[in-house]
Structures are given as C-alpha cells and as structure tokens.
C-alpha positions in Angstrom: -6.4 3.2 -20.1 -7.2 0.4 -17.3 -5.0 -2.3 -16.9 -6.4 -6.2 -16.5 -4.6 -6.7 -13.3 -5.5 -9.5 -10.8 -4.5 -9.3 -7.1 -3.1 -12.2 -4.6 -1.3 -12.6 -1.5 3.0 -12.2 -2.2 4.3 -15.7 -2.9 8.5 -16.2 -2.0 8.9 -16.6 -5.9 7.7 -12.6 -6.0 10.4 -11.2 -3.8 12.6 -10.5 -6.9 9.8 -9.1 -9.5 9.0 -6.7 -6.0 12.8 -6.1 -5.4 12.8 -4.5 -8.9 9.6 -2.7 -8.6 10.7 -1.0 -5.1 14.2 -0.2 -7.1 12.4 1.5 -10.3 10.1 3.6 -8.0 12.4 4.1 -5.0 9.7 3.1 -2.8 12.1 2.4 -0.4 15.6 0.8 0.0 15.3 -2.4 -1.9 17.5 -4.4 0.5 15.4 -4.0 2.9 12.4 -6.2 1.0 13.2 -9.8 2.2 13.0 -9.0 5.6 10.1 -7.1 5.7 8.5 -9.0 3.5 9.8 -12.5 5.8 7.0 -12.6 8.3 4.1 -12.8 6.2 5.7 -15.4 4.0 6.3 -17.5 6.7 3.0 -17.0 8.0 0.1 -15.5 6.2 -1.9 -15.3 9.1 0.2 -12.6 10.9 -0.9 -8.8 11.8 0.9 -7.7 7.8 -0.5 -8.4 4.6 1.7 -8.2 1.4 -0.7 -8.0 -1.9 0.5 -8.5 -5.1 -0.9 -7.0 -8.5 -0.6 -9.3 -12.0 -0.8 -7.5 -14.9 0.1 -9.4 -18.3 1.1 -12.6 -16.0 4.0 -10.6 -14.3 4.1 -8.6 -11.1 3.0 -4.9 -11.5 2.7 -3.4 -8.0 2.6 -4.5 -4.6 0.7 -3.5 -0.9 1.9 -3.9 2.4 -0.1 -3.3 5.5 0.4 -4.0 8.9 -1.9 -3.8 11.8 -1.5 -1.5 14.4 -0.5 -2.1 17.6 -2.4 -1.3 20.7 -5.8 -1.0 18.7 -8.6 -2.6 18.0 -9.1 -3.1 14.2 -7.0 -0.5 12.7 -4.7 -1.1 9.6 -1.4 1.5 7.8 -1.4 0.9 4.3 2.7 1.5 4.9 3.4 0.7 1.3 2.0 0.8 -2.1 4.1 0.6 -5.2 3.5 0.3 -9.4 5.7 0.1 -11.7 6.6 2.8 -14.1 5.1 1.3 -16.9 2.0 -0.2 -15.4 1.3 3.3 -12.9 -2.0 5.6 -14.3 -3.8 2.4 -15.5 -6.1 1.4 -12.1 -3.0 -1.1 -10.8 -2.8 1.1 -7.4 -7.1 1.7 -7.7 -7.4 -2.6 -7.5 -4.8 -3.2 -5.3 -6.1 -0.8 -2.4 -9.9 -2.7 -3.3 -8.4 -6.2 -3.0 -6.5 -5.0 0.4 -9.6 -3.3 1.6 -12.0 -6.1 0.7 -9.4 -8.7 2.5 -9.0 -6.5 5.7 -13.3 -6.3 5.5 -13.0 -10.2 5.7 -10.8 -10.2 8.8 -13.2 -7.9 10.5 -11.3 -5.0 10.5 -12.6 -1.6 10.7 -10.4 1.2 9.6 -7.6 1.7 7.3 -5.0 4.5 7.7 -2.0 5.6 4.8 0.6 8.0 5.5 1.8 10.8 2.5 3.8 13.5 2.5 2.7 17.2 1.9 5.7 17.8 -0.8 4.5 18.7 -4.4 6.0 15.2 -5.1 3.7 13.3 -3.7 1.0 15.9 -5.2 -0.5 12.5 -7.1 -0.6 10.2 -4.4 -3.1 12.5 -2.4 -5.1 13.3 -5.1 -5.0 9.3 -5.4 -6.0 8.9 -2.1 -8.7 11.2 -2.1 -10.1 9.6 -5.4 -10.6 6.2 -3.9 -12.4 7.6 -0.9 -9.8 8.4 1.6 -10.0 11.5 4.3 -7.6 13.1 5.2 -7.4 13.0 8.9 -4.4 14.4 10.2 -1.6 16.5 9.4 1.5 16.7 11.4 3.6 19.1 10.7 7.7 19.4 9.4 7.4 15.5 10.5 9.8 13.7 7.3 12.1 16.8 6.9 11.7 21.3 7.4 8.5 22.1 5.4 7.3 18.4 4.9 4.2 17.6 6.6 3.1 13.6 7.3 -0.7 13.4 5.8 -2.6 11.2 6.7 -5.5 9.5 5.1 -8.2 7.7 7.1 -10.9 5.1 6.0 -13.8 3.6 7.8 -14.0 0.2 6.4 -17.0 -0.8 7.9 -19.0 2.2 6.0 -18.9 0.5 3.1 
C-alpha cells in the first residue's frame, strides 16, 4: 500500500517530529540531530540538504545529504529514515525522487549512499537497487569484523 506523502525542505519546527523518528529507528544518536541538522536551517543554500516526508500532515521520514568535498558535483545520501509505521509504503521511494530531482536542479551529477553488508540492512540494498542504484564499491570489514561498507552510486544526469 503507497502512502500520500509530500516532500519539503526541514523547517526548525521539524527538529522534534525528526528527533523521534531517528529514536524509533535508531538511525543514529538522536542528540546528535540539532546540530547536524543547524547548518542547513540556518542556511538552505549550503553544500547539505535535509528533506522532509509528510504523510497524513505529520512528518514521516527524513533525508540528509551533503555534498562532497573536493569534487565536482557529487552528493552522500548520509541519511534516510521512516518511521515504523509509515516504512514499506513508498515514503523512502519519494523522498530519494524529491532529493534526486532537487540535486538535478542544482546541477549536480552523481549521487552516492553508503549500506552495510549485514543481513540487517538486507532491505535497504534491495531498496537501493529497486530505485536504480549500482552498487559501486565494496570495502571490506570497514563498520566492524565481517561488515562490509556498500556503496550505491547514481548518475543523476542519466536520467
């Protein structure tokens, strides 16, 4: 079942809606949130993008990229979280569209996510691969003994 969800950039009055997502999903430690989220709040304009996915006029997930340093065009999809009840419904499918289509805008060229090879993370390949992703790289024992870092790559200009 699809999910209406709409997608904008992450307003200051999102912080705690995302605070609870990144808790539910342990996306990562949600103290850490207000800072990284600081920059682009305080200017949208910046080398990081924070999405944010609406589903029944509340947050449901949320994307943060960041540009990468040192090249000419390319993007990491560092983050991209939905919440339990909202995940399986094509919140994570629109928000990586909407953060493709607004990297396309800025000129940007490629688009790059890091996995890991774990059978726990199992569905976020198989997501990746589903919404056109290659993977480009493996490097590994790079998070932990026996846990690869997979890479994803996407030409954004092939479009």
């Amino acid at each position: 079942m699809t999910t209406h969800t709409t997608t904008r950039p992450a307003r200051a009055s999102d912080v705690p809606a995302l605070r609870r997502i990144v808790e539910e999903i342990g996306l990562f430690p949600s103290e850490l949130l207000a800072d990284m989220i600081a920059p682009f709040l305080d200017d949208p304009a910046r080398d990081t993008l924070w999405l944010v996915a609406e589903a029944g006029g509340r947050p449901a997930g949320l994307c943060y990229a960041a540009h990468e340093t040192m090249t000419e065009g390319t993007w990491n999809m560092r983050a991209l979280g939905i919440r339990p009840g909202d995940q399986r419904k094509g919140v994570g499918a629109t928000l990586t569209a909407a953060l493709e289509s607004a990297l396309r805008d800025r000129g940007q060229r490629i688009l790059i996510v890091d996995t890991s090879s774990t059978d726990d993370f199992a569905i976020a390949r198989a997501f990746y691969a589903r919404q056109s992703y290659r993977e480009a790289a493996r490097l590994p024992h790079f998070w932990a003994e026996g846990d690869d870092k997979v890479t994803f790559w996407k030409d954004l200009c092939a479009v």
